[in-house]
VEXLOMAR-590060 format. One record per residue (C-alpha): residue number from 1; residue in three letters; x, y, z. Coordinates in Angstrom, 1 decimal. Layout:
<tiros>
<NUM,ala,<X,Y,Z>>
...
</tiros>
This chain:
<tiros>
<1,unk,<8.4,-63.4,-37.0>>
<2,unk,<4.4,-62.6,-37.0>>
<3,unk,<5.5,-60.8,-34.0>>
<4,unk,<7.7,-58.3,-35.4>>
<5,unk,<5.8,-58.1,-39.0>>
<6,unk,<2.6,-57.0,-36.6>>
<7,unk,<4.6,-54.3,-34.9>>
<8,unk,<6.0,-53.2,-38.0>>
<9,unk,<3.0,-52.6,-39.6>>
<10,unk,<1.6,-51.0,-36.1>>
<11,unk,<4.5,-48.7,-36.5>>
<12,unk,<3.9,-47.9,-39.8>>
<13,unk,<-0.1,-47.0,-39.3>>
<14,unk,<0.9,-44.5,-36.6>>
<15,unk,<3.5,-42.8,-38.5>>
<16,unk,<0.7,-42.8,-41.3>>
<17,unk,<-1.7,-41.6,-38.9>>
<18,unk,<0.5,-39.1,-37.6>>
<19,unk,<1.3,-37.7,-41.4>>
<20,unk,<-2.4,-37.3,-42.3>>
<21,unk,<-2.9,-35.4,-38.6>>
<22,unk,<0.2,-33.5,-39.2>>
<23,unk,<-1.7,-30.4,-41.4>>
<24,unk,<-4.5,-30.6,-38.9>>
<25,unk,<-1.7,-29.7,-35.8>>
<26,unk,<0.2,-27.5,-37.7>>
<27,unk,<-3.0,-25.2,-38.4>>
<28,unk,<-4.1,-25.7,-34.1>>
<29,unk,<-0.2,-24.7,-32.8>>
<30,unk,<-0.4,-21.7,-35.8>>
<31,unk,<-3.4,-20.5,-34.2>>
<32,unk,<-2.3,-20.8,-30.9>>
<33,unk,<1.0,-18.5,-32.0>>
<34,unk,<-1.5,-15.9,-33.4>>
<35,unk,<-3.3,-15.8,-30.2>>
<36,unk,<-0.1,-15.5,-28.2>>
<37,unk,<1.6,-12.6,-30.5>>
<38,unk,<-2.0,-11.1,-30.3>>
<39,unk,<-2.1,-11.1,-26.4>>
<40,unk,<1.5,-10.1,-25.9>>
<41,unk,<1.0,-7.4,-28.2>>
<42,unk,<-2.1,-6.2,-26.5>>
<43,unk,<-0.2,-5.9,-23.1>>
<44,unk,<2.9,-4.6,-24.3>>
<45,unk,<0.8,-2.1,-25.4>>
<46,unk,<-1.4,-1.5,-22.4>>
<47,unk,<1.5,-1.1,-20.3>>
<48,unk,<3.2,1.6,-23.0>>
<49,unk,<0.5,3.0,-22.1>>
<50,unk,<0.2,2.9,-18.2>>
<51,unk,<4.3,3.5,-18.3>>
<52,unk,<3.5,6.8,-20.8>>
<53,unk,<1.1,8.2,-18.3>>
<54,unk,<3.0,7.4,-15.6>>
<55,unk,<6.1,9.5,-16.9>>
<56,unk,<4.0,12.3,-17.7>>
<57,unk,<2.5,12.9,-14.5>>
<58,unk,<6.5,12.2,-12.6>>
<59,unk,<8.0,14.7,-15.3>>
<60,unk,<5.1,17.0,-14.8>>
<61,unk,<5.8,17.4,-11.0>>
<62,unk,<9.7,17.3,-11.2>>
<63,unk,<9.1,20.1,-14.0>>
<64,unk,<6.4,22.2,-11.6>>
<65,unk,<7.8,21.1,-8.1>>
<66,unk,<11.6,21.5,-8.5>>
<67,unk,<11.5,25.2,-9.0>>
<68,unk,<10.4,25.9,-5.2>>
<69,unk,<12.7,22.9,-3.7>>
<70,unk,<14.8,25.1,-0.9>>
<71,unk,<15.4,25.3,2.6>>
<72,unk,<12.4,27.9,3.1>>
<73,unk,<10.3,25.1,1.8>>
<74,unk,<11.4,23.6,4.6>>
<75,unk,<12.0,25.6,7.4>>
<76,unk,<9.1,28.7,6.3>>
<77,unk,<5.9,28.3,7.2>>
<78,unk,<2.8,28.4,4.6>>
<79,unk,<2.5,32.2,3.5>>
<80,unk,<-0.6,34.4,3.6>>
<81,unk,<-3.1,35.0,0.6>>
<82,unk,<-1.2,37.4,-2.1>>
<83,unk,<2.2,36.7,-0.7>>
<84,unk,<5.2,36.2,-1.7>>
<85,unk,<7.7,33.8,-0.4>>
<86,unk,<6.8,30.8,2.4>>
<87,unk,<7.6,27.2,2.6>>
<88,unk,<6.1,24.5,4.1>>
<89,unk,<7.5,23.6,7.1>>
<90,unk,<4.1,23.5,9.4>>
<91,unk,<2.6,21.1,7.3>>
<92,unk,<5.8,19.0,6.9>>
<93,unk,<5.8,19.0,10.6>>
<94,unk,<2.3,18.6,11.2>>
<95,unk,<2.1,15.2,8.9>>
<96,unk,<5.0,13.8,10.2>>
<97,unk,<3.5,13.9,13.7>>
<98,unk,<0.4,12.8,12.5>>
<99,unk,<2.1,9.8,11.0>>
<100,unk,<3.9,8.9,13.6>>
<101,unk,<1.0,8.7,16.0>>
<102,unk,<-0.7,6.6,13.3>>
<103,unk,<2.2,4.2,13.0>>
<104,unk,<2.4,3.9,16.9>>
<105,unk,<-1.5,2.9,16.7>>
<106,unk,<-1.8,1.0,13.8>>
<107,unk,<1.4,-1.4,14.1>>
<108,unk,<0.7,-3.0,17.5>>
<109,unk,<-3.1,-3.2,17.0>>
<110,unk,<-2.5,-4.6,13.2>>
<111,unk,<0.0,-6.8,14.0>>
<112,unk,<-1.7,-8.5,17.3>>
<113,unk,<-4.5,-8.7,15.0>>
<114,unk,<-2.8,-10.7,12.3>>
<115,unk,<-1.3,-13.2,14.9>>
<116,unk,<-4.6,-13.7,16.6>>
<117,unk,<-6.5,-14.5,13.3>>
<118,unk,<-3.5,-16.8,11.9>>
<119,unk,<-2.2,-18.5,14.8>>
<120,unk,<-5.5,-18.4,17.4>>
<121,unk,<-8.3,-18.1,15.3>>
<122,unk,<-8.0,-20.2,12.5>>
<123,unk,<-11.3,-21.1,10.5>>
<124,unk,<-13.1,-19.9,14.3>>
<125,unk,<-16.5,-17.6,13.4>>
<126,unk,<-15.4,-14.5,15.5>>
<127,unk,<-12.2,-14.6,13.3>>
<128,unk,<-13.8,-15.2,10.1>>
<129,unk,<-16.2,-12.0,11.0>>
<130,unk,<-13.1,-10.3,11.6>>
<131,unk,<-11.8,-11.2,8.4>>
<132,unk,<-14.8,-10.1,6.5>>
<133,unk,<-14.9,-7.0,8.5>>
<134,unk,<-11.3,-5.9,8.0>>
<135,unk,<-11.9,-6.3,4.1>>
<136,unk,<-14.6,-4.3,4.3>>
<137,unk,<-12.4,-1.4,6.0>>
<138,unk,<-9.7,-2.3,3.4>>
<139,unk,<-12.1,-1.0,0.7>>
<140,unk,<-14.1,2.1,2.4>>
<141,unk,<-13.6,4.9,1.1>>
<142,unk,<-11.5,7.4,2.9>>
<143,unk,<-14.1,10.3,2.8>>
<144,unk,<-16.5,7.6,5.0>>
<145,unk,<-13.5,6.9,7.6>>
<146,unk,<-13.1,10.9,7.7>>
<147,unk,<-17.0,11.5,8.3>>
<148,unk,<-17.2,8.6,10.7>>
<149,unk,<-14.4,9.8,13.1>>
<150,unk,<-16.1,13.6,12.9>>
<151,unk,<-19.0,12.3,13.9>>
<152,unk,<-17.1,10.3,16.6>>
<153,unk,<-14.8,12.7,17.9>>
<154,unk,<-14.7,16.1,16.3>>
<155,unk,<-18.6,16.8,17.5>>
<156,unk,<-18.1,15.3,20.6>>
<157,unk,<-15.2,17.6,21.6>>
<158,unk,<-16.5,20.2,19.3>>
<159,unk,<-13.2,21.2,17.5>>
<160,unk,<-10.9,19.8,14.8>>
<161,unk,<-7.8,18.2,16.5>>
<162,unk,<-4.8,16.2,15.3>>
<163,unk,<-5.9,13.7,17.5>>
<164,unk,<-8.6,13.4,15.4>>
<165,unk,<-6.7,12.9,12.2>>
<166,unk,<-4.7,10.1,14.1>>
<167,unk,<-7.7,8.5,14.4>>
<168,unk,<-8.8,8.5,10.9>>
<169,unk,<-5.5,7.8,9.5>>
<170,unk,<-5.3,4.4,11.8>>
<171,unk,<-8.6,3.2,11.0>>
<172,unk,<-7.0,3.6,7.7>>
<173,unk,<-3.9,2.0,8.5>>
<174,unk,<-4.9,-0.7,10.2>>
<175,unk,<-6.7,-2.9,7.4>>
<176,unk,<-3.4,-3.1,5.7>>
<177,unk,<-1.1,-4.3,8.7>>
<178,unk,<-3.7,-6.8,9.7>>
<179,unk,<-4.1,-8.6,6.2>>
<180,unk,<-0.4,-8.4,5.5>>
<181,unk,<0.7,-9.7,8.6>>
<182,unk,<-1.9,-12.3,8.9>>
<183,unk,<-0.9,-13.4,5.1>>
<184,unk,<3.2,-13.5,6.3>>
<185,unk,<2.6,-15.1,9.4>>
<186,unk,<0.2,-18.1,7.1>>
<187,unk,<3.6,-18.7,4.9>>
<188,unk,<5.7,-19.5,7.8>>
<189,unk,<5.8,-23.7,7.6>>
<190,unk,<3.6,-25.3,10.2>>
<191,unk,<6.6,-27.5,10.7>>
<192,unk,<8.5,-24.6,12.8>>
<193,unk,<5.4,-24.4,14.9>>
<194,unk,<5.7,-28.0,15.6>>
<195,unk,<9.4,-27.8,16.4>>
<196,unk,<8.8,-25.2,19.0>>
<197,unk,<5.9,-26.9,20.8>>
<198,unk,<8.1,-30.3,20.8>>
<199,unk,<9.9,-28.5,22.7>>
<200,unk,<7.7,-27.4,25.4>>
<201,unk,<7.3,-23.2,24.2>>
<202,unk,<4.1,-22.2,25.0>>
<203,unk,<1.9,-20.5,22.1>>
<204,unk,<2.3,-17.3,23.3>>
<205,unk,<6.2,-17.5,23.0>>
<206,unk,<5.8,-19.2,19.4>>
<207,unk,<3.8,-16.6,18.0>>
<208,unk,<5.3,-14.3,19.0>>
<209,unk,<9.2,-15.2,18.7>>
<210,unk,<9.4,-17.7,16.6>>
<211,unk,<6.4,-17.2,14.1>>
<212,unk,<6.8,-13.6,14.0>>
<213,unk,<10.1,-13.3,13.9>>
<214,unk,<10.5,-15.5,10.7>>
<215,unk,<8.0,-13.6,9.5>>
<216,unk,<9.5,-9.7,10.3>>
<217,unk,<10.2,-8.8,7.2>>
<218,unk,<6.9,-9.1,5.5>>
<219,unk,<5.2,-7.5,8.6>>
<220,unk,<7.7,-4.7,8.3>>
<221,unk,<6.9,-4.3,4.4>>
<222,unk,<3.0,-4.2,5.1>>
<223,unk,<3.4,-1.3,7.6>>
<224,unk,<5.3,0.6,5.2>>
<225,unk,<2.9,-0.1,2.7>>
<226,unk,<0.6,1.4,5.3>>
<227,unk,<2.3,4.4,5.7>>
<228,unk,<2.6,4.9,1.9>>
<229,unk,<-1.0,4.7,1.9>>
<230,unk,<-1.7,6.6,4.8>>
<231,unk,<0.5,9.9,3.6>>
<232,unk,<-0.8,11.1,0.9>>
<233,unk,<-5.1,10.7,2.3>>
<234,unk,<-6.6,13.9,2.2>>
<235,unk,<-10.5,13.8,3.0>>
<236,unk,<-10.3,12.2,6.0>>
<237,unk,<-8.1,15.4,7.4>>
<238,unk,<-10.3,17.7,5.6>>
<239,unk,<-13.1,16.7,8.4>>
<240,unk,<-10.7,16.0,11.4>>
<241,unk,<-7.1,17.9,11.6>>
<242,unk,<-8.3,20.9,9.4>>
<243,unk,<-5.0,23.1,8.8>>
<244,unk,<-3.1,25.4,10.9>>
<245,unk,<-0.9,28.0,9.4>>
<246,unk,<1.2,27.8,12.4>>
<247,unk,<3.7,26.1,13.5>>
<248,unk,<2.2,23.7,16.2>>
<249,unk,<2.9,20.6,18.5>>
<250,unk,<-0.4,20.6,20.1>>
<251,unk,<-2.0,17.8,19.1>>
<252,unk,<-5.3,18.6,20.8>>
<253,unk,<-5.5,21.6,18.5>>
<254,unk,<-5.8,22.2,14.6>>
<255,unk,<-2.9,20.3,12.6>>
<256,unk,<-1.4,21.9,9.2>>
<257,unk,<-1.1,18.3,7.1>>
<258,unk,<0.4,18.1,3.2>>
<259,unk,<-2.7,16.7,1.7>>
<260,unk,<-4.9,19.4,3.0>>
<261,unk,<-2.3,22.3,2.3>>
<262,unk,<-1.8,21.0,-1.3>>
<263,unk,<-6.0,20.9,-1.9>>
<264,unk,<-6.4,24.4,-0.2>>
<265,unk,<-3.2,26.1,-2.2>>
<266,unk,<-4.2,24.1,-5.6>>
<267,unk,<-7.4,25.3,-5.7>>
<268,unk,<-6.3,29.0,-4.7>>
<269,unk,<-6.1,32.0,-7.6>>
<270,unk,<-2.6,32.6,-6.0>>
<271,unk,<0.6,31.6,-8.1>>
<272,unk,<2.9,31.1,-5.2>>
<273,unk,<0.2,29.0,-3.5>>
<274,unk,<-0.4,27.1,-6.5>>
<275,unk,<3.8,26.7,-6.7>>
<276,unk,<4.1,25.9,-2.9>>
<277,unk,<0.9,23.2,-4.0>>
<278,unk,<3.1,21.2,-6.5>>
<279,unk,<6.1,21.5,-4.0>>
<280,unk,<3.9,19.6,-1.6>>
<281,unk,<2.7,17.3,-4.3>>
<282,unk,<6.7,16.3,-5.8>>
<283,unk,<7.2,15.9,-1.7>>
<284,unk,<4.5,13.6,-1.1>>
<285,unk,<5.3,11.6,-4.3>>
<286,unk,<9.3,10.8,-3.4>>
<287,unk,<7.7,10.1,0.3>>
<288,unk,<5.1,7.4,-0.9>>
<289,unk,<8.1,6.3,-3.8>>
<290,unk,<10.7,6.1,-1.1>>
<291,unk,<8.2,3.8,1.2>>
<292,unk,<7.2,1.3,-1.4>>
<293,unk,<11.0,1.2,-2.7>>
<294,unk,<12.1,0.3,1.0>>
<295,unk,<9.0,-2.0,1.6>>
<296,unk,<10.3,-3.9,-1.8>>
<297,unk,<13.7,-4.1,-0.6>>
<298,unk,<12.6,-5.7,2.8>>
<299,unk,<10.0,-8.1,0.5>>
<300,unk,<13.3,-9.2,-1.5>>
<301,unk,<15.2,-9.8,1.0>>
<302,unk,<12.6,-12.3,2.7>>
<303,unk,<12.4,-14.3,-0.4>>
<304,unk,<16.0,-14.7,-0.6>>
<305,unk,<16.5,-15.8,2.6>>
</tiros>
């Protein structure tokens, strides 16, 4: 009986003391509501405001780059000063063969990269150096990778080349392909790893058909990522490929690009050069949209398998 009177009573002091605190938590989760509504207010409205911006600078270009959208944009090549008419089909060509070269650099060196630092390397110093090293390259600025690679190659060979603008678009490139595929290859379990080497496949084989291979997708959607961010760099063609207003496959030569086309016309006093300029700009923009809306679909469909 002195049992259940005691817990009676102990019940009843901590319902009392949870009245008389009652108040006290009402005002804490209150102000804890009001911080909440104040925050998600905040970036509700922050991202208005990004979204806002956003809009206005896509429905700006559809608005200026529709109206020169033809074949001759295409398939004409960039006009002279005061002209009417033209397209841009050299520079269309010329970036498209300057990112290819690029992707056929950048992918195996990026990728190698990433499996050496994940699967060889570890927590080894030459890997952490290359580590700190690739995030340094990861946030140079473009302008320094183009006046590095002039001083590199254009002086020594003494002329602007496309060969040249390979070279500054992969140093570009290749940041990007080594720090996704490093971060992919890291998420594949260590228990698949084990599985393989129980049963007697080298590392070599591992890495490369078991690790990477679980891994594809994400290594596919960093070098798309890579290209997104490697088609739309100007400065670092403004000091190696130049321009060309001529159709050209010589690599070894002066390469017409977008990015530099788009600077030269924009700035011009010529209204079809400034049209042709936001024609290259709407261009460039459903490229790099197109990129990051494949490297997404690729990304989703390695987190649902």
């Amino acid at each position: 009986m002195n049992n259940i009177t005691s817990t009676t009573a102990t019940v009843t002091d901590a319902m009392t003391d949870h009245s008389v605190q009652s108040p006290f938590n009402t005002a804490i989760y209150a102000n804890r509501k009001r911080k909440n509504f104040i925050g998600l207010a905040l970036s509700i409205i922050a991202m208005t405001i990004g979204l806002a911006f956003l809009f206005w600078i896509l429905g700006l270009l559809f608005y200026k780059g529709l109206s020169v959208f033809s074949l001759d944009l295409f398939l004409q090549k960039t006009p002279g000063p005061d002209s009417e008419g033209g397209g841009l089909g050299n520079a269309i060509l010329g970036s498209l063969l300057l990112v290819f070269t690029c992707t056929f650099i950048s992918t195996p060196v990026g990728v190698l990269a990433g499996i050496y630092l994940s699967e060889y390397g570890k927590n080894k110093r030459f890997a952490n150096i290359t580590r700190f090293l690739n995030d340094i390259m990861l946030s140079a600025p473009s302008i320094v990778i183009g006046l590095f690679v002039y001083a590199l190659v254009v002086v020594n060979t003494k002329h602007f080349s496309g060969w040249a603008g390979t070279v500054a678009l992969s140093l570009i490139a290749i940041p990007v392909v080594v720090r996704t595929t490093e971060n992919m290859l890291n998420l594949v379990p260590v228990s698949l790893r084990e599985a393989a080497f129980a049963l007697g496949a080298p590392r070599w084989k591992v890495s490369t058909s078991i690790v990477l291979k679980a891994a594809q997708s994400g290594v596919i959607t960093g070098v798309l990522l890579a290209l997104a961010r490697v088609s739309g760099e100007t400065a670092p063609l403004l000091f190696t490929a130049l321009n060309n207003p001529f159709f050209t496959l010589n690599m070894n030569a002066p390469m017409a690009n977008l990015p530099v086309v788009i600077f030269q016309f924009a700035m011009s006093p010529y209204q079809n050069w400034v049209d042709l300029a936001w024609g290259g700009a709407l261009l460039i923009t459903l490229t790099v949209l197109g990129l990051n809306i494949l490297a997404r679909v690729f990304f989703r469909n390695k987190v649902s398998t």
